[in-house]
VOPAGU-2260 file (C-alpha; in pm, 1 decimal, decimal comma):
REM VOPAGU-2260
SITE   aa  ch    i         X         Y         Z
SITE  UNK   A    0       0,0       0,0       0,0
SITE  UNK   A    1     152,3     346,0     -80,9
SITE  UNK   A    2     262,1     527,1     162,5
SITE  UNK   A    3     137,2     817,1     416,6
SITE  UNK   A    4     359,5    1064,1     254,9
SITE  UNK   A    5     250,4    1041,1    -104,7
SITE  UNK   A    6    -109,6    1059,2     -24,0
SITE  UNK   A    7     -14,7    1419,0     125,0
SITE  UNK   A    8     186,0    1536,1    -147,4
SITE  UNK   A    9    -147,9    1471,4    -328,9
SITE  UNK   A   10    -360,8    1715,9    -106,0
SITE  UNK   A   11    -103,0    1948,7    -116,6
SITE  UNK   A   12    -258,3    2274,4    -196,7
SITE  UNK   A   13     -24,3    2330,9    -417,8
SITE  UNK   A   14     -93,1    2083,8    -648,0
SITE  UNK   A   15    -244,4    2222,6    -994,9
SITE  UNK   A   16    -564,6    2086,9   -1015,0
SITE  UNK   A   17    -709,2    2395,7   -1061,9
SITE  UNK   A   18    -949,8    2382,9    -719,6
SITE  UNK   A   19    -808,2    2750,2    -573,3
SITE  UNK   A   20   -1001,9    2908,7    -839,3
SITE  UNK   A   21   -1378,0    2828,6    -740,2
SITE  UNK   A   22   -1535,4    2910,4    -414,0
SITE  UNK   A   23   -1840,3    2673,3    -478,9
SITE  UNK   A   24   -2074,0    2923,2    -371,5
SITE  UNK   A   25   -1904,7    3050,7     -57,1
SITE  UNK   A   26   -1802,9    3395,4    -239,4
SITE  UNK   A   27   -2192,0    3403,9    -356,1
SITE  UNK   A   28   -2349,9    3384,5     -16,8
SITE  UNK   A   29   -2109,1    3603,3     172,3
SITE  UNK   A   30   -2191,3    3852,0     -76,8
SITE  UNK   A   31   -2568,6    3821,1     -76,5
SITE  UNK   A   32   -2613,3    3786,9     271,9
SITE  UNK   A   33   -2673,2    3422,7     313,7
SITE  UNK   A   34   -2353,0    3396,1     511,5
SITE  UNK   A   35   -2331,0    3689,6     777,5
SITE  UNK   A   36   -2157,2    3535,2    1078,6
SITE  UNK   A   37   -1904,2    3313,7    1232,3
SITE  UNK   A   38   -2180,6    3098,9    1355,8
SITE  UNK   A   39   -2341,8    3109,4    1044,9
SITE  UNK   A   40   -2024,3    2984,7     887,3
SITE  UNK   A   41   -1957,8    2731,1    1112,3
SITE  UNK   A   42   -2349,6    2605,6    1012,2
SITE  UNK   A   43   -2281,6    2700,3     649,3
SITE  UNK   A   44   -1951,3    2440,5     682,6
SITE  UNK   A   45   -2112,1    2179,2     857,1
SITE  UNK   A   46   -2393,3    2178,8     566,1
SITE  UNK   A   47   -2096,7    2146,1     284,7
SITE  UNK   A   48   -1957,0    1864,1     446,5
SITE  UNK   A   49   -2266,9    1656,5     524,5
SITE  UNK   A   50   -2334,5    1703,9     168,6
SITE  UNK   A   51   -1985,2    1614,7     104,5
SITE  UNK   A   52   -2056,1    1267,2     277,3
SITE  UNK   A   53   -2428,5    1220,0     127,7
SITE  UNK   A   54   -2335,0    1306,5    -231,8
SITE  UNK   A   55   -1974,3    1264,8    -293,7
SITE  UNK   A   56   -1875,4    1032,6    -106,0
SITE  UNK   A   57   -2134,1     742,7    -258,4
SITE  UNK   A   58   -1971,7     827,6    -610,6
SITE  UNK   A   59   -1610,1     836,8    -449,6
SITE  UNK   A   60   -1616,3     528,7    -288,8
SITE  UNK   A   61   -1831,2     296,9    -563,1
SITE  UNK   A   62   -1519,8     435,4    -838,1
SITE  UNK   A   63   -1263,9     339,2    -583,0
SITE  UNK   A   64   -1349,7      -7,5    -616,9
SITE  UNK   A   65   -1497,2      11,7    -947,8
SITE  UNK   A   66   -1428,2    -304,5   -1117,7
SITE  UNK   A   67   -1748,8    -278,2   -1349,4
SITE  UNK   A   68   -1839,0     -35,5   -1628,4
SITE  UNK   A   69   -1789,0     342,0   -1540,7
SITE  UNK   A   70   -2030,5     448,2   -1757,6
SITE  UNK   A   71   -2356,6     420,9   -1574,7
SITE  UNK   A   72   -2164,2     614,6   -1270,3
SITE  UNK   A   73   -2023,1     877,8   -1504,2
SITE  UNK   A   74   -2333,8     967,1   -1691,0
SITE  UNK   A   75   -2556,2     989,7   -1293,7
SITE  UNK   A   76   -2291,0    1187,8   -1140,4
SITE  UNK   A   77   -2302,5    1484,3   -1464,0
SITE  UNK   A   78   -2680,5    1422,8   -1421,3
SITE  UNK   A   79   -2686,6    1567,1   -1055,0
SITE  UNK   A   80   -2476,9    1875,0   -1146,2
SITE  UNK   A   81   -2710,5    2094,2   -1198,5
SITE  UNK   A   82   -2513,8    2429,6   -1197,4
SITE  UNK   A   83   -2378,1    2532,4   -1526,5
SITE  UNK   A   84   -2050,5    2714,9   -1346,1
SITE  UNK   A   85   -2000,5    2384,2   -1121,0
SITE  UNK   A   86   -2083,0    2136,6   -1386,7
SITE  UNK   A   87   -1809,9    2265,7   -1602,6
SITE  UNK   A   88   -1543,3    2342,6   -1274,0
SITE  UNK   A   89   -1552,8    1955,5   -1187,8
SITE  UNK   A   90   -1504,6    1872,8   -1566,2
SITE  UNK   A   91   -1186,2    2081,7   -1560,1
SITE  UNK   A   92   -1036,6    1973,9   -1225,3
SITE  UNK   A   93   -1131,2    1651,2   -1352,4
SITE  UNK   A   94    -896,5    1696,6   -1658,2
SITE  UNK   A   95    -628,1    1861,0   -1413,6
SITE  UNK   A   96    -653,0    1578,1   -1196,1
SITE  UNK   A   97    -585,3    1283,0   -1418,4
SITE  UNK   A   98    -336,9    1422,9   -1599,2
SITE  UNK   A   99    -199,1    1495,3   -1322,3
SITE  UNK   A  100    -223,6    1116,0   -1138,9
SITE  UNK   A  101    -126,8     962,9   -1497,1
SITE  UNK   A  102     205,2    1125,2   -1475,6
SITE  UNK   A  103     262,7    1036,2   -1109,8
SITE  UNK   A  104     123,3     675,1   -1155,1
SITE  UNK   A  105     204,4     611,7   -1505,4
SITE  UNK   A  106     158,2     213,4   -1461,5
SITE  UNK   A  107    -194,6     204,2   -1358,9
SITE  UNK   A  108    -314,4     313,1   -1709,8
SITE  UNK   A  109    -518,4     608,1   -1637,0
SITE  UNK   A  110    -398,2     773,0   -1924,2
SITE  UNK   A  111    -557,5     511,7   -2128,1
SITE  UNK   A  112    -829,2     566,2   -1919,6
SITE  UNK   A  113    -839,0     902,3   -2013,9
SITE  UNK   A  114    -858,6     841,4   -2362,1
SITE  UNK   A  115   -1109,1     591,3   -2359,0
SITE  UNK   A  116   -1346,1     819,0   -2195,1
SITE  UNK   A  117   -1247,6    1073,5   -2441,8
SITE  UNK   A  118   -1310,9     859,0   -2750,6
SITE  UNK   A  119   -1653,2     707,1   -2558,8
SITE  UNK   A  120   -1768,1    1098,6   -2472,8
SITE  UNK   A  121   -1815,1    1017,1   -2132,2
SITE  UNK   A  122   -1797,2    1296,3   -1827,8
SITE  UNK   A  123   -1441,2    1306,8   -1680,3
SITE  UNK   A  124   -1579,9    1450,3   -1304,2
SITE  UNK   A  125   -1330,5    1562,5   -1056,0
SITE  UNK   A  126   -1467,4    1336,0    -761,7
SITE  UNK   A  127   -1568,1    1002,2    -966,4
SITE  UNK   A  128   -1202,4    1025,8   -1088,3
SITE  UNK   A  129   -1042,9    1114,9    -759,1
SITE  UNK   A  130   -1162,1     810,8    -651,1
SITE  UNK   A  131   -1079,6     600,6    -938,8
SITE  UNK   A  132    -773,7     726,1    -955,1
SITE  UNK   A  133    -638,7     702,5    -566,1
SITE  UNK   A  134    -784,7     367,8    -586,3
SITE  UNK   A  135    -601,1     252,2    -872,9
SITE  UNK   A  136    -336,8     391,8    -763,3
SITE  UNK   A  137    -340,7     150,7    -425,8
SITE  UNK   A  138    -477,3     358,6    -160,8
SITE  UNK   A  139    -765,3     239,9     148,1
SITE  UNK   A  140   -1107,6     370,6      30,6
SITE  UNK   A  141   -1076,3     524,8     433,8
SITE  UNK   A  142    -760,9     723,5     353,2
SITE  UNK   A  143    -959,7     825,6      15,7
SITE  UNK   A  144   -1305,8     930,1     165,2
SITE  UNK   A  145   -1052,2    1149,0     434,1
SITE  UNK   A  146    -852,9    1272,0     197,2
SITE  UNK   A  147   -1129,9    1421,9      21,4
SITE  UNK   A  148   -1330,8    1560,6     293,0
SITE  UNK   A  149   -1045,8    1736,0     404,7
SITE  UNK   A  150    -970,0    1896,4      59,7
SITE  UNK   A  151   -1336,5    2011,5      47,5
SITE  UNK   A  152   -1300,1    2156,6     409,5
SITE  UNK   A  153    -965,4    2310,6     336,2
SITE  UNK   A  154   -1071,7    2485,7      23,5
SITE  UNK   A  155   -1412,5    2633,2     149,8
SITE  UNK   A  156   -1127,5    2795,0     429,4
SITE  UNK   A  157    -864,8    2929,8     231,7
SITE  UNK   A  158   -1183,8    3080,2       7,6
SITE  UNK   A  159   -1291,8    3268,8     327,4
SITE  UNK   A  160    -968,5    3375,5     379,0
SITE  UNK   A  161    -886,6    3524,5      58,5
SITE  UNK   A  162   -1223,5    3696,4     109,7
SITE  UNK   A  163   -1130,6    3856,7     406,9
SITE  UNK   A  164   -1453,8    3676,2     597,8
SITE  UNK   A  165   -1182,2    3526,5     832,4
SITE  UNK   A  166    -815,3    3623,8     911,3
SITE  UNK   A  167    -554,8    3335,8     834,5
SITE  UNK   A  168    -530,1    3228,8    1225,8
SITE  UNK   A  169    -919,7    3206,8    1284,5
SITE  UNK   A  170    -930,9    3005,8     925,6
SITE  UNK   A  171    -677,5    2807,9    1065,5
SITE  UNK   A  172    -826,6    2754,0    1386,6
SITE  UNK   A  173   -1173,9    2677,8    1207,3
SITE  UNK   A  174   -1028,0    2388,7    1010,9
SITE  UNK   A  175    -834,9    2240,7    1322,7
SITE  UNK   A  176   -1173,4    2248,0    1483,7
SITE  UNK   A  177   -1338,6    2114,4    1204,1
SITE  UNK   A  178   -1160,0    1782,0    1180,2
SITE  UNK   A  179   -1344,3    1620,7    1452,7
SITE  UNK   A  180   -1672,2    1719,7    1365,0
SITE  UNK   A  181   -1591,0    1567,0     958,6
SITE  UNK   A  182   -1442,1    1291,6    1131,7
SITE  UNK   A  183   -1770,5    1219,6    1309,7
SITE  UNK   A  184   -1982,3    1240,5     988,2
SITE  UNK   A  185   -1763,6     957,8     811,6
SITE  UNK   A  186   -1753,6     742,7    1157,5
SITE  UNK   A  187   -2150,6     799,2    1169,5
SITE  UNK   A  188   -2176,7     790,7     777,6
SITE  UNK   A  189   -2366,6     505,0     595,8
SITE  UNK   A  190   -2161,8     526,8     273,2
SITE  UNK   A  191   -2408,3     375,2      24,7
SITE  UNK   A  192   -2343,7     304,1    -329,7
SITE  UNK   A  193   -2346,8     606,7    -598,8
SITE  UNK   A  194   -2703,5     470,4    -686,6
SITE  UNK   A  195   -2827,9     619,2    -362,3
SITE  UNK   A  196   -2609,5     956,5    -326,9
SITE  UNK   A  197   -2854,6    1230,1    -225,5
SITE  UNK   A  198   -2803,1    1675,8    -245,2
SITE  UNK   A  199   -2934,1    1805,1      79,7
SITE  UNK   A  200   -2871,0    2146,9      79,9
SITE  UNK   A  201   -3071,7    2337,9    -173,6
SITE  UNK   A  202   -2957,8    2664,5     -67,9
SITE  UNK   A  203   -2566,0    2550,9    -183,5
SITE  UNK   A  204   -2666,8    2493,5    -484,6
SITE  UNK   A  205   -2885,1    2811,3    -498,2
SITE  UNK   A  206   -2621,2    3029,0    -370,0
SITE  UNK   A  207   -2363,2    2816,2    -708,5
SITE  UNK   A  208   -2667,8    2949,5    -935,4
SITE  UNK   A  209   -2652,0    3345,6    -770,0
SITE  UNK   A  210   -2235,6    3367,7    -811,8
SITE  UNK   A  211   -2276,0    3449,8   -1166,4
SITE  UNK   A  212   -2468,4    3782,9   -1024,0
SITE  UNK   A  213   -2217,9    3913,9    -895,6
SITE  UNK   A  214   -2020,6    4273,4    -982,8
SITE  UNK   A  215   -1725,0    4196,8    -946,7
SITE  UNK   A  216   -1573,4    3807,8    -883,4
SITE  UNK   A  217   -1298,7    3668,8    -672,9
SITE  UNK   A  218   -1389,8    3347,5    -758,3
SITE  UNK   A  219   -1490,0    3194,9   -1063,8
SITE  UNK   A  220   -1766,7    2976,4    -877,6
């Protein structure tokens, strides 16, 4: 199994994947008022990772041990994107992302894999692929599903940050915090298959839909 160390160099932030560039609705709802608070950000947090676990998660885990056709998975996960901006972020961090594994893993094929779902014109998603890929590439589903939730957590952060909603220690402090609480949700978590992922939060993706609205962007989502 690959070791600790390599599975951080791949949540290193700075890794170009290309995920530093969308807020995912955070800059949106600060903006229009959605998010006014620490408390509210603390509930607005807790809400992105539960979805995190409900939604991406299911699709993470089933492509980590996908030893079936990826097609079915593919085609539901684009289905439930239903934010232009988003749909076509996680198509480019997708991209970013396999490219990115293909040239650190070069014997597990995902190039191929890359141009097979080119030539079958088949979504490449950022998190169906993260999972693939890690898994491929040898590591636990556990370390996988972690992995990810803390890349979601960390990047809603450094988003506030850059904002100015929170200075660097307080971000800092926030994420520290926030660890137990994600850790929680997976140790509670009924990870079902991708068949049975489920959005909970309508006002995420309503606050993804408003980011377009804005003057002037930070953020491109």
């Amino acid at each position: 199994m690959p070791h600790l160390a390599r599975l951080l160099h791949l949540a290193d932030s700075a890794l170009p994947t290309g995920s530093f560039a969308y807020s995912y609705g955070l800059e949106s709802s600060l903006t229009f008022g959605l998010v006014r608070t620490e408390t509210e950000f603390r509930a607005y947090l807790y809400s992105f990772l539960q979805q995190a676990v409900g939604f991406d998660l299911p699709f993470i885990t089933s492509a980590a041990g996908a030893s079936h056709d990826l097609e079915p998975l593919l085609l539901e996960y684009d289905a439930q994107l239903l934010t232009p901006a988003l749909h076509q972020a996680s198509l480019t961090q997708g991209k970013n992302w396999l490219k990115l594994l293909a040239t650190f893993y070069p014997e597990v094929g995902l190039a191929e894999l890359g141009q097979e779902l080119a030539r079958q014109q088949l979504p490449a998603h950022f998190v169906p692929l993260f999972g693939l890929s890690l898994g491929k590439a040898g590591f636990a589903v556990a370390d996988i599903q972690a992995t990810y939730l803390h890349l979601a957590l960390r990047d809603q952060l450094s988003a506030a940050i850059r904002l100015g909603f929170i200075g660097p220690m307080a971000g800092h402090l926030l994420q520290h915090d926030f660890y137990e609480i994600f850790e929680n949700l997976l140790d509670a978590a009924d990870i079902r298959p991708y068949t049975e992922a489920t959005r909970c939060t309508l006002l995420l993706d309503v606050a993804q839909i408003l980011h377009d609205d804005i003057y002037s962007r930070l953020f491109q989502n």
